[in-house]
Biopython code that builds the backbone (N, CA, C, O; Angstrom):
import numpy as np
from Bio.PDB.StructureBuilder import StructureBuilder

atoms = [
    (1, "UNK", "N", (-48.566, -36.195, 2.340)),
    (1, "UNK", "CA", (-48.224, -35.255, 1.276)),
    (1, "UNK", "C", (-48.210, -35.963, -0.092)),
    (1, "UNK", "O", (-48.647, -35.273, -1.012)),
    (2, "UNK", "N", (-47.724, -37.418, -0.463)),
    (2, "UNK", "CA", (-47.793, -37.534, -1.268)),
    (2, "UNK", "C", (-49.294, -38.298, -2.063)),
    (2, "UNK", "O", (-49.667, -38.774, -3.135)),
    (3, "UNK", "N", (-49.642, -38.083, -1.051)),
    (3, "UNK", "CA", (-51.373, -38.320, -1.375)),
    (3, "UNK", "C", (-52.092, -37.286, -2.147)),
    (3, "UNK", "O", (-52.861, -37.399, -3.102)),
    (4, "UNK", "N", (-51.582, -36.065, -1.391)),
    (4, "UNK", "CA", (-51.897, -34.927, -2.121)),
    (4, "UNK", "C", (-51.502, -34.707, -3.434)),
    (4, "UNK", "O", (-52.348, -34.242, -4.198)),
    (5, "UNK", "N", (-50.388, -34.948, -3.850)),
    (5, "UNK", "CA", (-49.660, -34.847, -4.990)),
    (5, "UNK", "C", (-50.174, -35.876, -6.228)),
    (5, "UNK", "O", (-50.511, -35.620, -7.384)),
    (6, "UNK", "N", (-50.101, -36.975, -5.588)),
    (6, "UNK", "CA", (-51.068, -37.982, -6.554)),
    (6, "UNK", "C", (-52.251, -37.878, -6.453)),
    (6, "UNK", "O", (-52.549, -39.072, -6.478)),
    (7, "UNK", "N", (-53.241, -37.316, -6.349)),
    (7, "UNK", "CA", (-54.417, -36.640, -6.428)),
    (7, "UNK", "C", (-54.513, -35.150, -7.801)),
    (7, "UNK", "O", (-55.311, -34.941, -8.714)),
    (8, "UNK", "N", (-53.334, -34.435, -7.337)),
    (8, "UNK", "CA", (-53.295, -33.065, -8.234)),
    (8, "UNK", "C", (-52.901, -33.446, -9.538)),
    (8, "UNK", "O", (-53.308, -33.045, -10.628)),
    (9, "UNK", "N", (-51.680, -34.638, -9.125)),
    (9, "UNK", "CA", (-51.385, -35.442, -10.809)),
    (9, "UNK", "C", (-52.640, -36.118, -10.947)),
    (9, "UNK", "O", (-53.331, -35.264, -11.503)),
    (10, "UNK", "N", (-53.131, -36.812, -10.832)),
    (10, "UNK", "CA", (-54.664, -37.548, -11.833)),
    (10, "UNK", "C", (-55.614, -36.233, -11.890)),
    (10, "UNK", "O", (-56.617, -36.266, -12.604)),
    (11, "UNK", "N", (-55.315, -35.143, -11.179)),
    (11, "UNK", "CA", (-56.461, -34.061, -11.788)),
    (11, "UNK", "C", (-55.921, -33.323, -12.744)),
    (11, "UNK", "O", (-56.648, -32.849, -13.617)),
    (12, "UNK", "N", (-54.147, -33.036, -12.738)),
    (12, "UNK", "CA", (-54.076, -32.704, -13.820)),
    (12, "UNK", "C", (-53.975, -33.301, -15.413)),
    (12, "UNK", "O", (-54.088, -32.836, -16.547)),
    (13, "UNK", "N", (-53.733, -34.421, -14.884)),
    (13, "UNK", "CA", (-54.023, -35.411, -16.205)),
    (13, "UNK", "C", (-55.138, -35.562, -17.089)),
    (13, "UNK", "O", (-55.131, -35.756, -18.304)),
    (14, "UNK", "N", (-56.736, -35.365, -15.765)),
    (14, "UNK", "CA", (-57.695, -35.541, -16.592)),
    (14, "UNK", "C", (-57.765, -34.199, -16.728)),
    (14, "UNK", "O", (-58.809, -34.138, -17.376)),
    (15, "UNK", "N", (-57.374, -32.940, -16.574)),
    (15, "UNK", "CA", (-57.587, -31.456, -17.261)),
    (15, "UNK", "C", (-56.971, -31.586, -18.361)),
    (15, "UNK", "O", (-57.391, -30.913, -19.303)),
    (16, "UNK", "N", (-55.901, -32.401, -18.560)),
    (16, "UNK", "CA", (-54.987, -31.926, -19.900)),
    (16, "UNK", "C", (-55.919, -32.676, -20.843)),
    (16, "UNK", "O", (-56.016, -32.200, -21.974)),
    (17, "UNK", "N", (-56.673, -33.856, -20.538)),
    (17, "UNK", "CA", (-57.082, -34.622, -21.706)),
    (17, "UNK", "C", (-58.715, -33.728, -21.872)),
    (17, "UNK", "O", (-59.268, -33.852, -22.964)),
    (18, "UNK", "N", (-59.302, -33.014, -20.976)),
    (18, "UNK", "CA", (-60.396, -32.178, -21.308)),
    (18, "UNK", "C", (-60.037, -31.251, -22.204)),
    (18, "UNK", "O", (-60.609, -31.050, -23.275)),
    (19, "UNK", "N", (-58.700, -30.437, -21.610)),
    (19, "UNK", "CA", (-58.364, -29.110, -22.618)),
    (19, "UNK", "C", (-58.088, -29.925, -24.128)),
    (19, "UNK", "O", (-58.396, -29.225, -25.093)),
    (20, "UNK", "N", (-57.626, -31.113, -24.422)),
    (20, "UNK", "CA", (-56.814, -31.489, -25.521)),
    (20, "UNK", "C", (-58.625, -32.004, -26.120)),
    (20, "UNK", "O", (-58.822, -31.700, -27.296)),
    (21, "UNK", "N", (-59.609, -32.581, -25.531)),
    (21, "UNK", "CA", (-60.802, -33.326, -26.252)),
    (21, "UNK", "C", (-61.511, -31.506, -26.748)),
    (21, "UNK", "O", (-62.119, -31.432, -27.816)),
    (22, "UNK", "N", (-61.385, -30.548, -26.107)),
    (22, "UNK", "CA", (-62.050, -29.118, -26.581)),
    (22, "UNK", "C", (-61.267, -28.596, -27.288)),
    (22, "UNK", "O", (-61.771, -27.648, -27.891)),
    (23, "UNK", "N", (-59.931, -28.821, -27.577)),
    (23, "UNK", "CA", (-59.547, -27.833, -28.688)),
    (23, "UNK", "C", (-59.574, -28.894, -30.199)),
    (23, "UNK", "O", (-59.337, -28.417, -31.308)),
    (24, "UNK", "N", (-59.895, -30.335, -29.983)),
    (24, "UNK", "CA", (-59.581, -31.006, -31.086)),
    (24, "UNK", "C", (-61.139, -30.870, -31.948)),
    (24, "UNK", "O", (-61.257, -30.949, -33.171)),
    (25, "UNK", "N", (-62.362, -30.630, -30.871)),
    (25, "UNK", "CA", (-63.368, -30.785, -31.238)),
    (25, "UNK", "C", (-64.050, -29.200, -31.442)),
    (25, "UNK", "O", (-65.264, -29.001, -31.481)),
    (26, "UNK", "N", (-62.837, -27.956, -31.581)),
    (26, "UNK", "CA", (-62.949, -26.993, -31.575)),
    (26, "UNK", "C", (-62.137, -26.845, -32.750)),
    (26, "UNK", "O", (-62.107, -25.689, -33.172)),
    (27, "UNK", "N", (-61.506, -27.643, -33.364)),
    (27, "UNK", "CA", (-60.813, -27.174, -34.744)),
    (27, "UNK", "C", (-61.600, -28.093, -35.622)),
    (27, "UNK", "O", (-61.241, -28.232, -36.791)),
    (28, "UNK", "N", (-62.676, -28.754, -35.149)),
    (28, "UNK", "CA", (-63.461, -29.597, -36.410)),
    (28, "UNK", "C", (-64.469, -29.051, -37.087)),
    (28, "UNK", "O", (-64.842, -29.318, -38.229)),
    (29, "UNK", "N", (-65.162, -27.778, -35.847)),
    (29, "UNK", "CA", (-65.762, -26.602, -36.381)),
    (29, "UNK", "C", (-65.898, -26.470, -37.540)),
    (29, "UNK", "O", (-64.813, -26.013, -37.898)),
    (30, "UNK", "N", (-66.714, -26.594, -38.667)),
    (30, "UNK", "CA", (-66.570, -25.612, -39.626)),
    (30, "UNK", "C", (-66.065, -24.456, -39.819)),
    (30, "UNK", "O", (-65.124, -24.129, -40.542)),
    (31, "UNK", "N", (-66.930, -23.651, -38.936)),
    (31, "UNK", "CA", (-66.512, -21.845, -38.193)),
    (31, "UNK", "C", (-65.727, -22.102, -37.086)),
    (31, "UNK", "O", (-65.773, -23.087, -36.349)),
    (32, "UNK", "N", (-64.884, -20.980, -37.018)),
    (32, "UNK", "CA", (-64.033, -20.689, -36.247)),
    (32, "UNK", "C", (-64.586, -18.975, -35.416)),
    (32, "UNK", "O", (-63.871, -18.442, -34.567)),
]
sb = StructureBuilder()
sb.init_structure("model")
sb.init_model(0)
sb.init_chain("A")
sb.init_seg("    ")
for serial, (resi, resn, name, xyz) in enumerate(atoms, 1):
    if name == "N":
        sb.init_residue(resn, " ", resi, " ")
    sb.init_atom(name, np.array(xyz, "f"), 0.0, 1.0, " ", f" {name:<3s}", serial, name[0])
structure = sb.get_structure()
C-alpha cells in the first residue's frame, strides 16, 4: 500500500508542476 501511495504522491507532484508550468506560460500570453 504504501507503494501505491508513493507512486500517486510523485504523480501528483509532477501534475502540480505541469498545471503550475501552463498557467505561468498562459499568463505570458500577450492575449488572453
Amino acid at each position: 500500500m504504501s507503494r501505491i501511495s508513493k507512486y500517486m504522491e510523485a504523480m501528483l507532484e509532477v501534475y502540480g508542476d505541469k498545471v503550475e508550468l501552463t498557467k505561468s506560460t498562459y499568463d505570458k500570453r500577450p492575449y488572453r
